[in-house]
DRENDO-1510 file (C-alpha; in Angstrom, 1 decimal, always signed):
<recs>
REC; n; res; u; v; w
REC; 1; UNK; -10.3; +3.3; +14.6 .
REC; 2; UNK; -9.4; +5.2; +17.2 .
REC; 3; UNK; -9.9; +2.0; +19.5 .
REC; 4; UNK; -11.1; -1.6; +18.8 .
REC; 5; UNK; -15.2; -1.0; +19.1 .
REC; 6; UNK; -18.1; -0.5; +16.9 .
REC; 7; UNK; -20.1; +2.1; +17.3 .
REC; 8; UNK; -23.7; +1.4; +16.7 .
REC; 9; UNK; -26.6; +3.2; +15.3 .
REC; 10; UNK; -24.9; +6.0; +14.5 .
REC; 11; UNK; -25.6; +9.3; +12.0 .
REC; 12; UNK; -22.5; +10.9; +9.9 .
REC; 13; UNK; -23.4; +14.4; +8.8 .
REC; 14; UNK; -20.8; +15.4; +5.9 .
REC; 15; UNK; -20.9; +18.9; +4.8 .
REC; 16; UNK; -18.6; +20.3; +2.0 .
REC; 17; UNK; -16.1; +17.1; +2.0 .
REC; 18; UNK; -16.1; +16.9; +5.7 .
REC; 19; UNK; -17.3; +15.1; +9.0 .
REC; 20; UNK; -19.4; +17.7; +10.4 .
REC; 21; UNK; -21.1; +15.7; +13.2 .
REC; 22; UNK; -21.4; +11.9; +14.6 .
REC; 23; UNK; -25.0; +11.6; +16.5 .
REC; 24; UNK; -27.0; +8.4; +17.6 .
REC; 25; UNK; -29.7; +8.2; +15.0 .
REC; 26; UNK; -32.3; +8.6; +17.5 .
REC; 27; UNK; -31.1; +12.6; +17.6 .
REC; 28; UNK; -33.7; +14.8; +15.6 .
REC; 29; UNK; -32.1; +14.8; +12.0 .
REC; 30; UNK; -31.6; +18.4; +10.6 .
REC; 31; UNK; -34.1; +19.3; +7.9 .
REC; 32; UNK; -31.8; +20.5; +5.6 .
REC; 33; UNK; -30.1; +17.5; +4.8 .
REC; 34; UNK; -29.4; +17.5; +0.6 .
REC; 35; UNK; -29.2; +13.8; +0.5 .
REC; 36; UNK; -29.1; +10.3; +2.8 .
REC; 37; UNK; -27.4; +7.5; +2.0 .
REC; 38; UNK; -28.6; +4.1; +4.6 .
REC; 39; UNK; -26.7; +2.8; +6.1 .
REC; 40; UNK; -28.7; -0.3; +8.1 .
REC; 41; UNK; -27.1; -3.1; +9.0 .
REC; 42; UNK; -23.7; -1.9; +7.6 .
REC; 43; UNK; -20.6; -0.9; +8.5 .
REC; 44; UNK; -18.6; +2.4; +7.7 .
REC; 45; UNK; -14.9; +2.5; +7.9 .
REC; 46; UNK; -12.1; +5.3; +6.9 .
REC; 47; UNK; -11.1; +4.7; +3.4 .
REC; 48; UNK; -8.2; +2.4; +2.8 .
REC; 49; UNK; -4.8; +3.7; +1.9 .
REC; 50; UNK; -2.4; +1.8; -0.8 .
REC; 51; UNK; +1.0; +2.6; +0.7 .
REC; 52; UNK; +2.9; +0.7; -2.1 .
REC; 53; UNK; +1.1; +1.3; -6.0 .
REC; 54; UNK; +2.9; +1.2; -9.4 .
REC; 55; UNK; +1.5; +2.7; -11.9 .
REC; 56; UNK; +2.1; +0.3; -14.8 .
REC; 57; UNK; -1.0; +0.9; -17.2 .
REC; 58; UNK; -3.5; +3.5; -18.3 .
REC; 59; UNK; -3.8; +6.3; -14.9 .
REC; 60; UNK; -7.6; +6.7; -14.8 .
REC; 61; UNK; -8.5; +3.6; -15.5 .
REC; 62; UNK; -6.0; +2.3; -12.2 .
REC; 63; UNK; -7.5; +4.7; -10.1 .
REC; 64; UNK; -10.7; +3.8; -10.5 .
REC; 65; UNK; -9.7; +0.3; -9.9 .
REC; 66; UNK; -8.3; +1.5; -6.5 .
REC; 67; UNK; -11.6; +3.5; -5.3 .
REC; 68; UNK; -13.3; +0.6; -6.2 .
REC; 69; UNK; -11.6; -1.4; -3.9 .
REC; 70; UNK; -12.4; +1.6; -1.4 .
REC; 71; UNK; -8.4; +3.3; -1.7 .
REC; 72; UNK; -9.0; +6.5; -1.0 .
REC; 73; UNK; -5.1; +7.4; -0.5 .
REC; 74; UNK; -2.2; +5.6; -2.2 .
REC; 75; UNK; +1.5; +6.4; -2.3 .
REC; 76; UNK; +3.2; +5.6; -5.8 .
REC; 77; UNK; +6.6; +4.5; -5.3 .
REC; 78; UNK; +8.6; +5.3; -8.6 .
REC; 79; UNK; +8.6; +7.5; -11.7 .
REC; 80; UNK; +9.2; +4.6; -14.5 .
REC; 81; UNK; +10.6; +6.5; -17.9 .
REC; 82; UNK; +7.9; +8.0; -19.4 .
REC; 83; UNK; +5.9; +9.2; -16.6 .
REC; 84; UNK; +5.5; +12.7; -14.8 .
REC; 85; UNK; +4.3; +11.9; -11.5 .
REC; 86; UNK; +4.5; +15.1; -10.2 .
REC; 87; UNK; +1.7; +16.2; -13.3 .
REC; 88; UNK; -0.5; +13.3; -11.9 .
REC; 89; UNK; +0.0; +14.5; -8.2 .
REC; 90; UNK; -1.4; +17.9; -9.2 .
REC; 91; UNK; -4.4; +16.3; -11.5 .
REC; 92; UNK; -5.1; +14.0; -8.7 .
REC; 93; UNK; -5.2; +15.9; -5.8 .
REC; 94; UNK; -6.5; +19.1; -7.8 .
REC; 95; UNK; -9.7; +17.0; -8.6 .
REC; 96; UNK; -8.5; +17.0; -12.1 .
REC; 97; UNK; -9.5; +13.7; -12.6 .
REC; 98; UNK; -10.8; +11.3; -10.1 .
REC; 99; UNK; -8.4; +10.0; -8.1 .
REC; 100; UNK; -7.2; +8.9; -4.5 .
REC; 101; UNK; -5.2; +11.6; -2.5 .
REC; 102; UNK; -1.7; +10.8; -3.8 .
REC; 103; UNK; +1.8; +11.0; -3.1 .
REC; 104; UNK; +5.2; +10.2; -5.2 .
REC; 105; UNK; +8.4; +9.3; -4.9 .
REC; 106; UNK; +10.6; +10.0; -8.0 .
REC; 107; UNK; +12.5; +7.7; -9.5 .
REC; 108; UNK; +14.0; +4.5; -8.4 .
REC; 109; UNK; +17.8; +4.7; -7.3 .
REC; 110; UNK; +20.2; +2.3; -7.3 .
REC; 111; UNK; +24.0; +2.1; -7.0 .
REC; 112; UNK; +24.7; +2.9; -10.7 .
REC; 113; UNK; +22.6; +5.9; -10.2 .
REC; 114; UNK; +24.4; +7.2; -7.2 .
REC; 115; UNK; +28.0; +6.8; -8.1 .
REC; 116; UNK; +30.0; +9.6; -6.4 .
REC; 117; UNK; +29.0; +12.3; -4.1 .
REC; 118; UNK; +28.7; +14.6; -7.0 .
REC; 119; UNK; +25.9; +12.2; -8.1 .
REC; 120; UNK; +23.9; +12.1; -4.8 .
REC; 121; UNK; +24.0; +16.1; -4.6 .
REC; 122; UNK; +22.6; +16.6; -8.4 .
REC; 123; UNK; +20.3; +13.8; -7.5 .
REC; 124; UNK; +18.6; +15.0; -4.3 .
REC; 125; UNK; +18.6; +18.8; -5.9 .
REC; 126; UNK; +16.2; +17.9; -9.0 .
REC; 127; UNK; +13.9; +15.5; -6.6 .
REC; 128; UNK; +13.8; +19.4; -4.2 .
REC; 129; UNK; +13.6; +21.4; -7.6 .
REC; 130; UNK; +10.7; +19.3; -8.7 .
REC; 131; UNK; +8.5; +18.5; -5.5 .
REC; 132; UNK; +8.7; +14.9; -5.1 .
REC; 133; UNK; +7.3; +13.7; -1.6 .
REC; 134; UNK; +10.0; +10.9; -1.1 .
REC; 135; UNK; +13.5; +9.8; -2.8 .
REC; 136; UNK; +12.8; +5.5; -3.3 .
REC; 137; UNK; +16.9; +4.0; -3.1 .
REC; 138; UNK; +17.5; +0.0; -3.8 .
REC; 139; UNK; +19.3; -2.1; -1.4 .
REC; 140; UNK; +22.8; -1.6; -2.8 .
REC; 141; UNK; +24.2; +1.8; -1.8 .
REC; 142; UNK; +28.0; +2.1; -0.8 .
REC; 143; UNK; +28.2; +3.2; +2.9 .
REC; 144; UNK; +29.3; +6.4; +2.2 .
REC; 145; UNK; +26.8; +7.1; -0.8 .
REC; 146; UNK; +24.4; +6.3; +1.4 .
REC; 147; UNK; +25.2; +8.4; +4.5 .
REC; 148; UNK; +25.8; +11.4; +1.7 .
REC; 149; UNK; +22.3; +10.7; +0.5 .
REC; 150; UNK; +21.1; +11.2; +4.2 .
REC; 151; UNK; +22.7; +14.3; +4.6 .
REC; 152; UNK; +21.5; +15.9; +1.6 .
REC; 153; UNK; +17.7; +14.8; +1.8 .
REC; 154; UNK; +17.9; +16.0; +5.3 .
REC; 155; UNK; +19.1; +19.1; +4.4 .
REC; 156; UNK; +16.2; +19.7; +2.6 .
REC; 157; UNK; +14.0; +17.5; +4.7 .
REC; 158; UNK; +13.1; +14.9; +2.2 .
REC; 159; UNK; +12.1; +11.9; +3.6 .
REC; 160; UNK; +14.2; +8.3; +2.3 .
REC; 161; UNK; +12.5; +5.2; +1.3 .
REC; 162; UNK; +12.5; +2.0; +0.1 .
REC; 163; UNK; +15.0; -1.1; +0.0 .
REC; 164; UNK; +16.7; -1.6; +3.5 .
REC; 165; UNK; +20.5; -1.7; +2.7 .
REC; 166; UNK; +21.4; -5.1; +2.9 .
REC; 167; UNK; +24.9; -5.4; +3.1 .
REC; 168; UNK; +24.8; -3.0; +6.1 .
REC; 169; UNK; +24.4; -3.5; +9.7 .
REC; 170; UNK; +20.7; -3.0; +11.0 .
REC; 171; UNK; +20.8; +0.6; +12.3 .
REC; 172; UNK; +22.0; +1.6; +9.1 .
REC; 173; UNK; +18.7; +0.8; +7.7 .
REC; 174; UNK; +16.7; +2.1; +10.3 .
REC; 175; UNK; +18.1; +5.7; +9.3 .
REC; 176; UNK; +15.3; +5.7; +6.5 .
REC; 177; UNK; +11.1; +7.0; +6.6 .
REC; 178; UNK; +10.1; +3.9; +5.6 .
REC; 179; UNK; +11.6; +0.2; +4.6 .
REC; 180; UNK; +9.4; -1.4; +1.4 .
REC; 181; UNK; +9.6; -4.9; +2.1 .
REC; 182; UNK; +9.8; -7.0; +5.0 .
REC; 183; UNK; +12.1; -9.4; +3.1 .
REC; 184; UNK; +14.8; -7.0; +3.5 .
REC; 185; UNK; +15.3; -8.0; +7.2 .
REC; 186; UNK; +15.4; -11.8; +5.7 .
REC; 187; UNK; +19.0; -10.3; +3.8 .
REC; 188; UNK; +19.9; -7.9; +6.5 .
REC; 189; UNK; +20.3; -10.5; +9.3 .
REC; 190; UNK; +22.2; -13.7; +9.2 .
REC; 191; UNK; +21.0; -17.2; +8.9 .
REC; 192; UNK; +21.7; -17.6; +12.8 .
REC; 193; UNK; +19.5; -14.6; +13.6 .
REC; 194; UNK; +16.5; -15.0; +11.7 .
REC; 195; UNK; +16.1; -18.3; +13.4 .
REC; 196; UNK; +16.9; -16.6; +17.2 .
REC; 197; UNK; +13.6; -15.4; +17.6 .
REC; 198; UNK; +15.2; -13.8; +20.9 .
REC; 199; UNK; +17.0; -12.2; +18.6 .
REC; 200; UNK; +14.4; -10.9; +16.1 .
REC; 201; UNK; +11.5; -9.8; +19.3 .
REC; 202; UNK; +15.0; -7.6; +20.2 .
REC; 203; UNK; +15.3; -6.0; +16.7 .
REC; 204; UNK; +11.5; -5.3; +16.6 .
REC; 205; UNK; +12.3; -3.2; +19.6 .
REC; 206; UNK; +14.7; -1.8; +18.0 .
REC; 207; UNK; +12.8; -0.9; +14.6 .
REC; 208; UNK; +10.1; +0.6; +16.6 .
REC; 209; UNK; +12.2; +2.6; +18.6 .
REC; 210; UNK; +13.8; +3.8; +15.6 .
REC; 211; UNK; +10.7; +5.5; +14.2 .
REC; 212; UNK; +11.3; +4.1; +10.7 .
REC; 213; UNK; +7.9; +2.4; +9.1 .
REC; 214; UNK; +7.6; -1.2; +7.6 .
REC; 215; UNK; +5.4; -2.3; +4.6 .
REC; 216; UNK; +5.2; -5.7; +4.9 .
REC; 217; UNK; +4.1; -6.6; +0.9 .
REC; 218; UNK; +3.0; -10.0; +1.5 .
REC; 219; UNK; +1.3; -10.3; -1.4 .
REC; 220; UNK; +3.5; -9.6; -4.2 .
REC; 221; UNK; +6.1; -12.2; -2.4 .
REC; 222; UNK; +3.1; -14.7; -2.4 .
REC; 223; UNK; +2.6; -14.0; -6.2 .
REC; 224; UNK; +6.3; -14.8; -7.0 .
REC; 225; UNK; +5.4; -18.6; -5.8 .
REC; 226; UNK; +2.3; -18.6; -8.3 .
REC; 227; UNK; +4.0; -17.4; -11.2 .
REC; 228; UNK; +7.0; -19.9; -10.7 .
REC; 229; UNK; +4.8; -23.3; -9.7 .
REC; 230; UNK; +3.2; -24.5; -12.9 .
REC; 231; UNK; -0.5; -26.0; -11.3 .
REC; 232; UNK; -0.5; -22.2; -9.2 .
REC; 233; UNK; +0.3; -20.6; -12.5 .
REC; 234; UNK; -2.7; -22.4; -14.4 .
REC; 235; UNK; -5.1; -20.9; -11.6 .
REC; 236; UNK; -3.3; -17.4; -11.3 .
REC; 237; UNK; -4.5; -17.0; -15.0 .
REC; 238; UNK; -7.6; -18.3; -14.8 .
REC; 239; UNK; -8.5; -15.0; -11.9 .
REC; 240; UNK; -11.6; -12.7; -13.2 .
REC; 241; UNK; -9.8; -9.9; -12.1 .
REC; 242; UNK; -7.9; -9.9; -15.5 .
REC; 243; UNK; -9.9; -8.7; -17.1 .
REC; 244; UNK; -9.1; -5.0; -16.1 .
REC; 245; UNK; -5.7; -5.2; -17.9 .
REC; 246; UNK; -4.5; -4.3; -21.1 .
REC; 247; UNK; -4.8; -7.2; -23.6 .
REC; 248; UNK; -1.2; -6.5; -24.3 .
REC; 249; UNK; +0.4; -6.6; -21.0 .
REC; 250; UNK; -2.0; -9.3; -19.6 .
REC; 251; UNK; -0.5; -11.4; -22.3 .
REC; 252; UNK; +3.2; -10.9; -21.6 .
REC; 253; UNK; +1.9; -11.0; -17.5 .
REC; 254; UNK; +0.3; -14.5; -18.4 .
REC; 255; UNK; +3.4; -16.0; -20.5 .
REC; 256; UNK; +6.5; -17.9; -20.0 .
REC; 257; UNK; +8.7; -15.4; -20.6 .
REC; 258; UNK; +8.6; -13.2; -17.6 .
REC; 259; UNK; +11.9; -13.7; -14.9 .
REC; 260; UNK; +9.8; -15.6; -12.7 .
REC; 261; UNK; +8.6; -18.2; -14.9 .
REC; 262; UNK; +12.2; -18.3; -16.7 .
REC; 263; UNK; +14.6; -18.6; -13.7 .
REC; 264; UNK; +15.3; -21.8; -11.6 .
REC; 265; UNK; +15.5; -19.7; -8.8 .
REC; 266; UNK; +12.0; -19.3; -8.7 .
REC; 267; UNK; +11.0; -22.7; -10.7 .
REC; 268; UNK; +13.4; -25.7; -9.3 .
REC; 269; UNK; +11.2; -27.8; -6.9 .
REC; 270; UNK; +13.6; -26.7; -4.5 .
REC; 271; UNK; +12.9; -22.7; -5.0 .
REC; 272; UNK; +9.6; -23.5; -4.7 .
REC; 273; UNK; +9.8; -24.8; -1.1 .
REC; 274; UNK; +12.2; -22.0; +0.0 .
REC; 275; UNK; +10.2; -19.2; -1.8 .
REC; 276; UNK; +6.9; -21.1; +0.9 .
REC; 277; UNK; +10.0; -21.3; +4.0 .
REC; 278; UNK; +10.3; -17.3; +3.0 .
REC; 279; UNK; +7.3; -16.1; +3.2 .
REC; 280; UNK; +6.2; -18.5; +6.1 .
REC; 281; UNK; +9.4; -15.9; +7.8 .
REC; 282; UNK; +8.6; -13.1; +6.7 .
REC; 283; UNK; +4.9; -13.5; +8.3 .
REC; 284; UNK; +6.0; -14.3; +11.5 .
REC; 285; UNK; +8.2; -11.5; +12.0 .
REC; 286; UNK; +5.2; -9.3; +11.0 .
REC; 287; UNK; +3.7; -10.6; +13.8 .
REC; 288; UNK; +6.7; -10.2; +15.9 .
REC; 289; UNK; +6.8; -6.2; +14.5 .
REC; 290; UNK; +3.2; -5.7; +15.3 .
REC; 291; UNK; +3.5; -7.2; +18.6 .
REC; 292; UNK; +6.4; -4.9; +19.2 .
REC; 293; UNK; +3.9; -1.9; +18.2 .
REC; 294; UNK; +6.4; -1.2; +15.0 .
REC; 295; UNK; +3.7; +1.1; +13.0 .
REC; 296; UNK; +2.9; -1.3; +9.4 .
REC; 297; UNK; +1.7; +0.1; +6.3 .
REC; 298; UNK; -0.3; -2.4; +4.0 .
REC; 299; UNK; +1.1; -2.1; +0.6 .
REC; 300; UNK; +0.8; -4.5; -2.6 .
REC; 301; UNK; +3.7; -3.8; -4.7 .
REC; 302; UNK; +1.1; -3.5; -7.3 .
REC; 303; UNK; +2.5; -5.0; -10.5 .
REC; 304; UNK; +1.0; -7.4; -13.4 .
REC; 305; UNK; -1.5; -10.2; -12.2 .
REC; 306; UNK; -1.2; -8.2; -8.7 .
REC; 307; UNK; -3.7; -5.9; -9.8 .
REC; 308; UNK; -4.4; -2.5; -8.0 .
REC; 309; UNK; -7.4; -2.0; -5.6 .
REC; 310; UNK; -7.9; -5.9; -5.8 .
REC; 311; UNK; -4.2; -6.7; -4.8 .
REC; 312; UNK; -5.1; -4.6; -1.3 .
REC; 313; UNK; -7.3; -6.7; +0.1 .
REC; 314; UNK; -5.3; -10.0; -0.1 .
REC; 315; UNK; -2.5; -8.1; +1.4 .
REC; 316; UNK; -4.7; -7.1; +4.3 .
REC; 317; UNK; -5.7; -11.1; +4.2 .
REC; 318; UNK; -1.7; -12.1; +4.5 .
REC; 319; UNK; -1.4; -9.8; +7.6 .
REC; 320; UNK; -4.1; -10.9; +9.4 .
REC; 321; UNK; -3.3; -14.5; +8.4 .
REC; 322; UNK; +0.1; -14.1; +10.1 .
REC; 323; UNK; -2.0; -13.7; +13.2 .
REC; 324; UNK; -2.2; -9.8; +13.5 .
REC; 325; UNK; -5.4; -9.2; +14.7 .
REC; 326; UNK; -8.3; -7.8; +12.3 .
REC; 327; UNK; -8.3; -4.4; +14.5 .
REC; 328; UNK; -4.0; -4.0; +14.0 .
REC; 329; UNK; -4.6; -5.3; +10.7 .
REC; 330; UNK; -6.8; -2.2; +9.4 .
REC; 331; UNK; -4.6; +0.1; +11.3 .
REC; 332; UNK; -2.1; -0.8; +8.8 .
REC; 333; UNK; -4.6; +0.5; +5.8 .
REC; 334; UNK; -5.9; +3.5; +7.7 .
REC; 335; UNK; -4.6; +4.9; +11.0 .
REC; 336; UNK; -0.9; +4.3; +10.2 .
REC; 337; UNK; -0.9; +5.9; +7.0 .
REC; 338; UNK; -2.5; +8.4; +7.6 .
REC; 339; UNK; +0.6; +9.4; +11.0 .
REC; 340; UNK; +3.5; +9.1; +7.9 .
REC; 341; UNK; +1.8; +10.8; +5.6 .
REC; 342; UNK; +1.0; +13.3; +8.7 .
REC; 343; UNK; -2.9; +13.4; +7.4 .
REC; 344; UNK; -4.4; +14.4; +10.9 .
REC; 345; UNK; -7.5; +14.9; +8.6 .
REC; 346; UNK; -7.5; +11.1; +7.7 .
REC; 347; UNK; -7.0; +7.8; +9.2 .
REC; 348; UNK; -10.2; +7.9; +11.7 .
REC; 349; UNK; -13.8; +8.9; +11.4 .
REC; 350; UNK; -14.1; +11.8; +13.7 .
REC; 351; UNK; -15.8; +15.1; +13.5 .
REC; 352; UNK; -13.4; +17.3; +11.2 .
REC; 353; UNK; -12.3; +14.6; +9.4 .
REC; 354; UNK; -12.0; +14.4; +5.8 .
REC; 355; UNK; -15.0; +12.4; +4.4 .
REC; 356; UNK; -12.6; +10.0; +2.9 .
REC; 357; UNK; -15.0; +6.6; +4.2 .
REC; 358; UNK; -15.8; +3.3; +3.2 .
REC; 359; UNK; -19.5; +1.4; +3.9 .
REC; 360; UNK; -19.1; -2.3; +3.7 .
REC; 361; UNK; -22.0; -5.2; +3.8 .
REC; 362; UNK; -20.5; -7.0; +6.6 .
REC; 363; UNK; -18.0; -6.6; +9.7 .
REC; 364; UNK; -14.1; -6.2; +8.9 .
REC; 365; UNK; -12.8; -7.1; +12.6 .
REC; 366; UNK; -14.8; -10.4; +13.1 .
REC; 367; UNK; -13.9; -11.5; +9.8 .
REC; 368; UNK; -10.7; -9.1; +7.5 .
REC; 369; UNK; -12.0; -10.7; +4.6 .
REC; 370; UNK; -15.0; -8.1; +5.2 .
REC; 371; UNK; -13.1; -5.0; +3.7 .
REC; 372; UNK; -14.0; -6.7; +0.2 .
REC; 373; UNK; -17.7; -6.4; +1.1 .
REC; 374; UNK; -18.1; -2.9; -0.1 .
REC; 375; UNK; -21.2; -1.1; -0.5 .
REC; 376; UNK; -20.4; +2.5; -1.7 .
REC; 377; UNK; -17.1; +4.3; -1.3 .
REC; 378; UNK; -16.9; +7.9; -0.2 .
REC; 379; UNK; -13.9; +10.3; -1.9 .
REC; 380; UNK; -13.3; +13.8; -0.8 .
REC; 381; UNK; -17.2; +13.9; +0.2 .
REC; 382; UNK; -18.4; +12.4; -3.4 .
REC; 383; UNK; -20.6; +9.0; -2.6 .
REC; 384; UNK; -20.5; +6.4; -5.1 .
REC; 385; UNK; -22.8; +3.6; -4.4 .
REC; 386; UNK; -22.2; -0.3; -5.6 .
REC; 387; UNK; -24.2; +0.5; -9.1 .
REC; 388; UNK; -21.3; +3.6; -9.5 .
REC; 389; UNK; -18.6; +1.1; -8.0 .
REC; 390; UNK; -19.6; -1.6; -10.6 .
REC; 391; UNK; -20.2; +1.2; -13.4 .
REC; 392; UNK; -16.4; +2.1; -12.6 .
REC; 393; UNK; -15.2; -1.5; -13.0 .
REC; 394; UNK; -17.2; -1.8; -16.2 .
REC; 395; UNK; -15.7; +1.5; -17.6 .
REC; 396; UNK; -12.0; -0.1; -17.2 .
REC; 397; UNK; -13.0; -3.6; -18.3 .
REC; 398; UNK; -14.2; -2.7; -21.8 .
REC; 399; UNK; -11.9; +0.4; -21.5 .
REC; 400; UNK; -9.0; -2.1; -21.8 .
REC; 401; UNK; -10.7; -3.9; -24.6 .
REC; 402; UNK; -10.8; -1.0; -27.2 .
REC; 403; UNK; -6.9; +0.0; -26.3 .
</recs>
């Protein structure tokens, strides 16, 4: 992934969780080899990160949803009530249970949260006492509460993400790690500039010269439309992939009840065509970003019928649909986490490298649809083959069934 070519016929030698050495296969194989997964005819890739997860149900039985899907990194993006995120970080990445490499922000922040100055001090303090990787804010933050909250994450150098602050100019935004959604810039700028598309190849620059990354979250805007349009609802619930949720929240997921299928600014005929305008923007100006070389990080907003793992893929689908290329499109899932999570162990497959690797059936950069064609997943150096992938799946499926 290092640059847009497939390396043929080619031996990976892991040894204790590691790339230890990338041969042609016609080089003498070592004798003392404990073990050889073939690999004919396929093709390996680094393993996928999920750059936007919620945890929403049952822990193990999610993360085996992702590695099934080939996630072998994924960055959760609030602690909801309830949880302790930083006791999952330690289980995960401990080997505790199995589990991506994974990373937290703590709770999510908005204005009511972050009231006076007083606030934002106490506030950053307990996300430095208790370790969290990032501090996640909403798009609603005074200007001065959110210039304080700057100053006191930098001081102790904890990275802000989330919402882009939408009643603020651009550059105000562009102060943060990383922006969520790429339907914030459809709030930040006017009606004038999102159709100047002068304009919007000139705040790419700008973005990229900021050094702030963008998930674009195609997905989970797409799913807003196909909870709110009746005949797309009908199909959304007839999707297999249900099956791996909790009978309870599947139901509630699969009602009329939930804010999308309630509100007539989702449901009026005439939502439904702005909600398709909306997304038809917000894919052009992730082409316009990735054009601009603004680094992307695929993420799924995972969240009821979006299910982890799964959820992934069609994201990676939504990208390359807005006419990234297959190549920039898996940059997005691999090389581009890995430089913001500053993995230099990840992201490629290079001797040294943490065997952190996915084999798929079939080519992802003739065809993105590919990365769903998995054959065996590599974590940490552990192989699990298609009967473990599919033993996985069957674990959370009737899992689910007994809760």
């Amino acid at each position: 992934m290092n640059r847009e070519i497939v390396l043929h016929n080619q031996r990976v030698i892991i040894i204790d969780g590691k790339i230890s050495k990338i041969e042609p296969v016609s080089a003498k194989r070592a004798k003392d080899i404990d073990s050889i997964i073939n690999a004919k005819d396929k093709y390996l890739i680094p393993g996928l990160a999920e750059m936007h997860y919620h945890l929403e149900n049952n822990v193990e039985n999610e993360f085996k949803l992702l590695i099934a899907n080939g996630v072998t990194t994924a960055r959760n993006m609030a602690e909801y009530d309830g949880q302790d995120q930083i006791k999952i970080r330690e289980q995960a990445n401990n080997n505790e249970i199995l589990a991506p490499y994974y990373v937290t922000s703590g709770p999510y922040l908005k204005a009511k949260d972050l009231q006076t100055s007083t606030d934002v001090v106490n506030v950053v303090k307990m996300h430095q006492e208790k370790g969290y990787d990032f501090l996640k804010i909403a798009d609603n933050l005074p200007k001065e509460i959110y210039l304080k909250l700057l100053e006191e994450t930098g001081r102790y150098n904890i990275p802000v993400i989330g919402h882009g602050q939408r009643k603020l100019p651009l550059e105000y935004s562009l102060k943060m790690k990383s922006i969520a959604h790429i339907e914030e810039f459809m709030n930040i700028f006017s009606s004038e500039q999102k159709g100047d598309t002068i304009y919007l190849k000139q705040a790419a620059i700008k973005i990229k010269e900021s050094g702030v990354y963008v998930s674009p979250t195609l997905g989970i805007f797409e799913m807003i439309s196909r909870y709110a349009d009746d005949e797309k609802f009908e199909i959304l619930k007839r999707n297999d992939e249900i099956k791996y949720l909790p009978e309870k929240y599947a139901a509630y997921c699969m009602s009329d009840s939930t804010h999308y299928r309630t509100n007539s600014w989702f449901t009026a005929p005439e939502s439904l065509i702005r909600l398709q305008n909306e997304l038809e923007w917000q894919q052009r100006f992730t082409k316009i970003l990735s054009n601009e070389k603004v680094p992307l990080l695929a993420g799924s907003d995972t969240y009821g019928l979006f299910l982890p793992g799964f959820s992934l893929h069609r994201e990676l689908e939504l990208i390359c649909g807005a006419g990234v290329s297959p190549y920039e499109t898996l940059r997005t899932v691999t090389v581009y986490p890995a430089k913001y999570l500053n993995r230099v162990s990840s992201g490629t497959i290079a001797e040294g490298k943490l065997a952190d690797l996915v084999l798929l059936n079939k080519n992802p950069l003739e065809n993105i649809q590919n990365t769903k064609t998995i054959e065996g997943v590599m974590l940490k150096g552990k192989w699990m083959g298609r009967n473990t992938l599919d033993s996985m799946l069957e674990e959370v499926e009737y899992g689910v069934k007994k809760e």
